[in-house]
N, C-alpha and C positions, 0 to 999 in steps of 0.2 A: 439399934443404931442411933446413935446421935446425930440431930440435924448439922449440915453447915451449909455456908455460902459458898462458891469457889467463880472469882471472875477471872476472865483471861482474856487481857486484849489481845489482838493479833492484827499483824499484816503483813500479807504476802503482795511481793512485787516480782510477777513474771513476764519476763518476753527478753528477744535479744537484745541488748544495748541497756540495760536496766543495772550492770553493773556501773555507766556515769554518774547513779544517782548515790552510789555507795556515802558519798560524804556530808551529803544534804539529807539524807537518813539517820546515819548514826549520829550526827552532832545533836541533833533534840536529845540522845541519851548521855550527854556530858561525858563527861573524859574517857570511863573506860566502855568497853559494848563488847559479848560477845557476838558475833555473827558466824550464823551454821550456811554452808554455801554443799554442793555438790559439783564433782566435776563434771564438763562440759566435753 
């Protein structure tokens, strides 16, 4: 097996009301952003 590196940032943001922060979130990733949600 060949070595590698593999990094992975992550952040989860949980709790009710956490969808206001939707647009102060994805704007640090510039124009496009996917975001995975589950229904509530």
């Amino acid at each position: 097996m060949k070595a590698l590196n593999y990094y992975q940032t992550t952040e989860i943001k949980f709790g009710w009301g956490r969808v206001e922060e939707v647009g102060e979130v994805v704007s640090r990733f510039g124009k496009r952003c996917l975001m995975v949600t589950v229904p509530v």
